[in-house]
C-alpha positions in Angstrom: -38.9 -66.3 -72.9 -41.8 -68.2 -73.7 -45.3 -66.7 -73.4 -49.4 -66.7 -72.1 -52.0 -65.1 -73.1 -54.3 -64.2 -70.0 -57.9 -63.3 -70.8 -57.6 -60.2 -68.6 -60.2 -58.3 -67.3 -58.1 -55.7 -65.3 -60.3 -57.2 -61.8 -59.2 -59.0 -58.5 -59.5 -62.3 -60.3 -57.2 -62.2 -63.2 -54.6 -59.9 -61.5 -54.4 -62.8 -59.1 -53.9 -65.3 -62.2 -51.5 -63.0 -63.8 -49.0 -63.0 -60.7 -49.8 -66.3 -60.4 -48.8 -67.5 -63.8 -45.8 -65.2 -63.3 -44.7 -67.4 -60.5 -45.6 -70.8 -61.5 -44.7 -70.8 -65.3 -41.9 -68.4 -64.8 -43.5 -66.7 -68.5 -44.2 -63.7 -70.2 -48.0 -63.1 -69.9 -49.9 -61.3 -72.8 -52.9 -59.2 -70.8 -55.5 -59.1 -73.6 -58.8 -57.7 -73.3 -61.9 -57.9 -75.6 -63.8 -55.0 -75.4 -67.7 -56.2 -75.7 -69.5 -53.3 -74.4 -68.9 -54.1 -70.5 -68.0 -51.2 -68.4 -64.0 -50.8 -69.4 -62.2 -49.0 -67.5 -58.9 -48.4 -70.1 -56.8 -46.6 -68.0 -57.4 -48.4 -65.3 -56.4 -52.2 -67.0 -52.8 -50.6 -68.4 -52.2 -49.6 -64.5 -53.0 -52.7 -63.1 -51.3 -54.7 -65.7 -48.2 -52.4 -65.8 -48.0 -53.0 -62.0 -47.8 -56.8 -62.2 -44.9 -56.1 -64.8 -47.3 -57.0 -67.9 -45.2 -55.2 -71.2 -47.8 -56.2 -73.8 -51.5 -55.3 -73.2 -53.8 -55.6 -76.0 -57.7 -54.1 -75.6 -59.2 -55.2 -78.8 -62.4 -53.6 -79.5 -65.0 -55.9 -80.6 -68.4 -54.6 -80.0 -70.0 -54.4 -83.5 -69.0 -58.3 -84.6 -69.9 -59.4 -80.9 -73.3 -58.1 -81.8 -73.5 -58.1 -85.7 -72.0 -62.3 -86.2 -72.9 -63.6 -82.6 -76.0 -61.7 -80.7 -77.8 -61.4 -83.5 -77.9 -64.8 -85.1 -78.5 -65.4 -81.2 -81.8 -63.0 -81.3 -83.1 -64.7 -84.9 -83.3 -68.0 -83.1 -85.3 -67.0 -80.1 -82.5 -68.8 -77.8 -84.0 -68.8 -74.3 -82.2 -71.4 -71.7 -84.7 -73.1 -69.5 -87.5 -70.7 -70.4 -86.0 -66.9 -69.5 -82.1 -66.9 -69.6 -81.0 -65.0 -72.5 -77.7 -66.1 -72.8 -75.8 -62.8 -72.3 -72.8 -64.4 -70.7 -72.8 -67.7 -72.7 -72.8 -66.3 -76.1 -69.4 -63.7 -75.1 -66.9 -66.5 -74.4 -66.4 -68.5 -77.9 -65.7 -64.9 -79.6 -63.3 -64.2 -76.5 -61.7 -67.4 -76.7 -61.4 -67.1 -80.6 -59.8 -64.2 -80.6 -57.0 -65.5 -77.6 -56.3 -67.9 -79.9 -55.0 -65.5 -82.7 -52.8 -63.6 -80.2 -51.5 -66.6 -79.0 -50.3 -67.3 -82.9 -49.2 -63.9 -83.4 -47.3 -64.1 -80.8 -46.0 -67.4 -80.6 -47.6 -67.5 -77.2 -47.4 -71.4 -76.0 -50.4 -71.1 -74.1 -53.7 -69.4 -73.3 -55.5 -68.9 -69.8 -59.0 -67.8 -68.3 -60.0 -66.8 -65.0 -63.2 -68.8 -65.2 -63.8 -70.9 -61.8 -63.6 -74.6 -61.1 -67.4 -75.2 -60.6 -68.8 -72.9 -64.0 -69.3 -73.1 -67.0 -67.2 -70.9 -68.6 -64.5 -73.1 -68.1 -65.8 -75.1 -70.6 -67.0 -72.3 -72.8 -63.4 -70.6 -73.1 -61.8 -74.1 -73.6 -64.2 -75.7 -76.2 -63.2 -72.2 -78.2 -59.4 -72.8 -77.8 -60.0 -76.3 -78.7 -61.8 -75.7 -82.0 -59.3 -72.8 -83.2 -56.1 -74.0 -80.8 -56.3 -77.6 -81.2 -53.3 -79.3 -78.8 -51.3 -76.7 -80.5 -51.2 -74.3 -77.5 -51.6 -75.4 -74.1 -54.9 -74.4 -71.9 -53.6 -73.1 -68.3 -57.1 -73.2 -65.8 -55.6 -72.1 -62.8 -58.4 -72.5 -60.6 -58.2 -76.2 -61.3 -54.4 -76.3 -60.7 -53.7 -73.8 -57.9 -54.1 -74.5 -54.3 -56.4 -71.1 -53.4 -59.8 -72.6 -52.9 -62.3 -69.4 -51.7 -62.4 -65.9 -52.1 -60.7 -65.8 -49.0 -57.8 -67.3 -49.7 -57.8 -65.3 -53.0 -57.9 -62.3 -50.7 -55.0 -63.5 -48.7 -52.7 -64.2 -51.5 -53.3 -60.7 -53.2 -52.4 -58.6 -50.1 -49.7 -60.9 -49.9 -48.5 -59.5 -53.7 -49.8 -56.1 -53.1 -53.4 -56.4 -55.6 -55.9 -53.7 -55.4 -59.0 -55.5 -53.9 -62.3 -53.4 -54.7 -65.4 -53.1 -52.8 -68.7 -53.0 -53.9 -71.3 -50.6 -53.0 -71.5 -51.5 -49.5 -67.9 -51.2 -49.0 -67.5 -55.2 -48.9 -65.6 -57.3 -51.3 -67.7 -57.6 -54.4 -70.1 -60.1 -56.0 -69.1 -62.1 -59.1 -70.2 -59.9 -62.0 -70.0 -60.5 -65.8 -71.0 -57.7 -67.9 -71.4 -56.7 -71.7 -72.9 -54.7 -74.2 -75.9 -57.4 -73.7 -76.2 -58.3 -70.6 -74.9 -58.4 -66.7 -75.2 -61.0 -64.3 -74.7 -60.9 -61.0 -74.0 -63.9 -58.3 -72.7 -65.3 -54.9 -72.5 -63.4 -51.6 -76.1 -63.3 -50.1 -77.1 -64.6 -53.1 -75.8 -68.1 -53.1 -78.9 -68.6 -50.9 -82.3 -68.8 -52.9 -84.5 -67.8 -50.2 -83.1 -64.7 -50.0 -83.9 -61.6 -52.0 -81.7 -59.8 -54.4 -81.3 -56.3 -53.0 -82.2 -53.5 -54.9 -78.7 -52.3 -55.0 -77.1 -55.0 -56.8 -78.8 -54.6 -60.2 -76.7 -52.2 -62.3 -78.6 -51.2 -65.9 -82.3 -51.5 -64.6 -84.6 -49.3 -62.4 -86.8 -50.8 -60.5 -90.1 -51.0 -62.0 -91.5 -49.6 -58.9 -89.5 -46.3 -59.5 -90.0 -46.4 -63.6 -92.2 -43.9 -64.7 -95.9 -43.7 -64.6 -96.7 -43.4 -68.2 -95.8 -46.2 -71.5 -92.9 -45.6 -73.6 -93.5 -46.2 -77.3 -90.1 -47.4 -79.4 -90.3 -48.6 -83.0 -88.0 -51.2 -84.1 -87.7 -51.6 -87.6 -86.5 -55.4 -88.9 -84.5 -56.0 -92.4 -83.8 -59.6 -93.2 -84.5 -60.3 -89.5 -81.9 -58.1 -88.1 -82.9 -54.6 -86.5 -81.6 -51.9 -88.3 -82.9 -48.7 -86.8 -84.8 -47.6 -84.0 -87.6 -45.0 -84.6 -86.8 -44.5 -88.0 -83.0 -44.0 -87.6 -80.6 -45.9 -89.0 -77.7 -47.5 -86.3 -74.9 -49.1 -85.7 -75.6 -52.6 -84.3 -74.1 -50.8 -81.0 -76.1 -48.2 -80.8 -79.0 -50.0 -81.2 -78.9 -52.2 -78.6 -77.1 -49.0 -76.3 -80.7 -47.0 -77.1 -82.5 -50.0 -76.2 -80.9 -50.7 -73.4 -81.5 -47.2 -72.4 -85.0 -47.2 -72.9 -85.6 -50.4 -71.6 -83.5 -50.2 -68.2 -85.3 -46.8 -67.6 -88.8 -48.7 -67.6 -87.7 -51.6 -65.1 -87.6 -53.8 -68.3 -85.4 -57.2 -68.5 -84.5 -58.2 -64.5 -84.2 -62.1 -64.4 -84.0 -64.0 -61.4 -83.1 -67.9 -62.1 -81.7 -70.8 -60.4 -80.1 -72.7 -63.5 -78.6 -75.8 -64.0 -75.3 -75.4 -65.4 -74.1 -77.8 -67.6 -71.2 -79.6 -65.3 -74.3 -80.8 -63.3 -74.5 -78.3 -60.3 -77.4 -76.0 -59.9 -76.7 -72.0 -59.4 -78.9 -69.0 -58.6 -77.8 -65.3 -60.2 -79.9 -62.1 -61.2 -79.2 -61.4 -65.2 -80.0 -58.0 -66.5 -80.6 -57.9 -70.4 -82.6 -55.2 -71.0 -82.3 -54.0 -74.5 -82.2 -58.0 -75.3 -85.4 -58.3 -74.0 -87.2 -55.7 -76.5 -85.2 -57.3 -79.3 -86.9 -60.9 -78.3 -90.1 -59.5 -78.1 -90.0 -57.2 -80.9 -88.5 -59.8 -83.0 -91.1 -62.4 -82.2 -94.0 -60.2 -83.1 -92.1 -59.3 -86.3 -92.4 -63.4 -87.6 -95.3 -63.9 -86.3 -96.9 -61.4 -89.3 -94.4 -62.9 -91.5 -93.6 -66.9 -91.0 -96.2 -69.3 -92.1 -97.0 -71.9 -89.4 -94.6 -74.3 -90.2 -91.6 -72.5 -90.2 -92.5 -70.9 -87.3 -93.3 -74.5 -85.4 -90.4 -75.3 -86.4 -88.2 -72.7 -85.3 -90.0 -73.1 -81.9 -89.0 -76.9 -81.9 -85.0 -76.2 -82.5 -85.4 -73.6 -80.1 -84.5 -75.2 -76.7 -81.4 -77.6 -78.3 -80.0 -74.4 -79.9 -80.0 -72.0 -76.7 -79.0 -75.5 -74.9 -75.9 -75.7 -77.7 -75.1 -71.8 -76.7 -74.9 -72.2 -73.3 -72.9 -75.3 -72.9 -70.3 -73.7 -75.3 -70.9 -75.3 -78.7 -71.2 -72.0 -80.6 -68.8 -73.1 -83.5 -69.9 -76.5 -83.5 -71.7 -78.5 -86.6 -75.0 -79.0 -84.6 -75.3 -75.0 -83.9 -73.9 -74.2 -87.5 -76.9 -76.5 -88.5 -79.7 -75.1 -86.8 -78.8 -71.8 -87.9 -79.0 -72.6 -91.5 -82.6 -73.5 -90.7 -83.3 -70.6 -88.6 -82.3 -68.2 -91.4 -83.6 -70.0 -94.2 -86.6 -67.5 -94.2 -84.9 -64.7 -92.9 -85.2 -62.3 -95.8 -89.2 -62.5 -95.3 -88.9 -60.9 -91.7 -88.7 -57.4 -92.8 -91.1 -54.2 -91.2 -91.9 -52.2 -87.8 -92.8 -53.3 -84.3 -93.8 -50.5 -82.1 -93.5 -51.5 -78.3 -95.0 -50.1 -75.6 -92.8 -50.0 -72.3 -94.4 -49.6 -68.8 -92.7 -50.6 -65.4 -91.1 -53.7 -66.4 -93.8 -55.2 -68.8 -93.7 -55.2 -72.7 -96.5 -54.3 -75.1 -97.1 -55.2 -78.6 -99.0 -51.7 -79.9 -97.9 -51.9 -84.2 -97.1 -54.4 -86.5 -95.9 -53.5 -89.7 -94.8 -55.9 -92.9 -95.0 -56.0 -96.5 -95.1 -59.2 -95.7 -98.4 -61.4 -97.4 -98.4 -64.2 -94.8 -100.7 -62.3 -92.9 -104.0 -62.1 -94.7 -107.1 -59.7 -93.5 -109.4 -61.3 -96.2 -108.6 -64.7 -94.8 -109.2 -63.7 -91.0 -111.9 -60.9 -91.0 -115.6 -61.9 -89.5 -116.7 -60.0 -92.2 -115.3 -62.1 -95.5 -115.8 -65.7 -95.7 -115.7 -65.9 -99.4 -111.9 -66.4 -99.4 -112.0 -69.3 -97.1 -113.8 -73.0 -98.1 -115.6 -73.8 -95.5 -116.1 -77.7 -96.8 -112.5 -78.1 -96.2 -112.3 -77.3 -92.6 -115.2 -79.9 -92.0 -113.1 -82.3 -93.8 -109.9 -81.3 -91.7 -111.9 -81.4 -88.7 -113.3 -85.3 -89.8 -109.6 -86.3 -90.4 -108.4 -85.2 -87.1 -110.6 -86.7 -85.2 -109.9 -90.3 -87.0 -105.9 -89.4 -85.2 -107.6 -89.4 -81.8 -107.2 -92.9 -81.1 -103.7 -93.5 -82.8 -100.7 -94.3 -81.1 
């Protein structure tokens, strides 16, 4: 019988898909999970599998290499799309879509499918992945541009019809879209499909409210080697448990709530509410950390590849040349960014309190008001003369 592996997530979605490929391609389908630190509920993905007659289910666990080899790198490039998305959901799909695409091989699966919607972008995300390691090898199924179901109503419909669990969320209606991971977890639709109104309190999942965050600063020390954290207040971690303690300590103090109407990269505009909490200290903490240890070139630099690289990310060109490219650049210095941030955390805002590098690009005999014998003073007159001779270049 010949067979499909469905990324499956265990939700009212990709149940639906999985009957639905059942009926329509009269095949075998593969339910395979990639554990990346989103709430996983084991148990309760073997049941709902098991229901729809699913005889192989595979949860892989991939937390550690989802954050060592892709969040990470991510983190070392500063990657912010449009100014404050972090990427949480963008940079989870070419390692999900990789890894499909070895199950598929191993067993001689003829295609893969997603659940990913018509109008997003992880359509394209999952399929650029199988296209890299896939080729036209093993057919792509995208059954939300093939079926005939076109709302969440209709979805509704066609799983009491086949007998699906549908959940409820907190207010005991069907739930909002929600994408989640060791990283990150955006949340969209419903009430918020409109942007004038206000994401309710209730919806956000990892963060308190900075109103309710307490009324006195955290401190957490992160300590850098080669530009990758490697222990938080002077223990050493897993990559996974240090961004679990971050998150942790950040989502306690209101710290990383975003709020954006993006442009997504099939040309529509959308509005969610992303909360990357632990993400958000490693940005920050990172940052300061080069900014002690970068000269002013590399670091203008890095700022100028910036935008194309989180741009590269988020339309799905992880495994691409171009991003392969920047990176080399990005970590061409990356053995300087070595020492301790200390951060202050206080109802959703982020201080620098400690930097700390054996790093010489930072010079106290250069800056200090109190030394001017290490800096020629001639120089900057001259530097000053040249610049002004610019002003009235094209």
């Amino acid at each position: 019988m010949k067979k499909i592996v469905l990324a499956y997530s265990g939700g009212l979605d990709t149940s639906i898909i999985l009957r639905w490929l059942q009926e329509n391609y009269k095949a075998e389908v593969i339910a395979y999970t990639s554990d990346i630190g989103q709430i996983l509920d084991k148990k309760k993905i073997i049941r709902n599998a098991k229901k729809l007659g699913v005889k192989n289910i595979i949860i892989e666990d991939l937390r550690n290499v989802f954050i060592k080899e892709y969040i990470f790198p991510m983190v070392r490039a500063h990657a912010v799309y449009e100014g404050v998305y972090l990427l949480g959901t963008s940079i989870a799909r070419p390692l999900i879509a990789k890894r499909q695409i070895a199950i598929a091989k191993k067993y001689k699966a003829f295609a893969v499918s997603h659940g990913a919607t018509g109008k997003g972008n992880d359509q394209v995300r999952f399929e650029l992945g199988y296209s890299f390691f896939g080729g036209k090898k093993i057919k792509v199924i995208a059954p939300w541009r093939e079926w005939k179901l076109e709302s969440r109503a209709d979805l509704i419909k066609y799983a009491k019809k086949n007998k699906i669990s549908i959940p409820k969320d907190r207010k005991g209606a069907p739930p909002f879209s929600v994408d989640d991971n060791v990283f990150h977890t955006s949340t969209e639709g419903k009430i918020l499909e409109d942007p004038k109104n206000s994401a309710p309190e209730f919806i956000f999942q990892r963060t308190k409210s900075p109103k309710k965050a307490p009324d006195k600063i955290s401190r957490v020390k992160i300590t850098f080697k080669n530009s990758d954290p490697v222990s938080i207040n002077g223990k050493k971690l897993s990559p996974e448990k240090i961004l679990q303690k971050l998150n942790s300590l950040a989502g306690k103090n209101g710290i990383g709530r975003v709020d954006l109407v993006e442009n997504r990269f099939i040309g529509i505009k959308s509005r969610g509410v992303y909360e990357t909490p632990g993400g958000t200290l490693l940005y920050a903490a990172h940052r300061a950390m080069e900014s002690v240890t970068l000269d002013k070139k590399t670091a203008h630099e890095k700022e100028r590849i910036m935008p194309k690289y989180a741009e590269l990310v988020y339309n799905g060109y992880w495994f691409s040349k171009k991003r392969l490219k920047l990176q080399k650049i990005i970590d061409k210095n990356k053995s300087k960014v070595s020492g301790d941030i200390i951060l202050g955390l206080y109802k959703g805002n982020i201080t620098i309190l400690s930097r700390r590098t054996k790093n010489k690009a930072y010079s106290m005999k250069k800056v200090s008001f109190e030394e001017n014998k290490t800096f020629n003073k001639k120089k900057v007159e001259d530097f000053i003369k040249y610049h002004s001779k610019q002003l009235n270049k094209g």
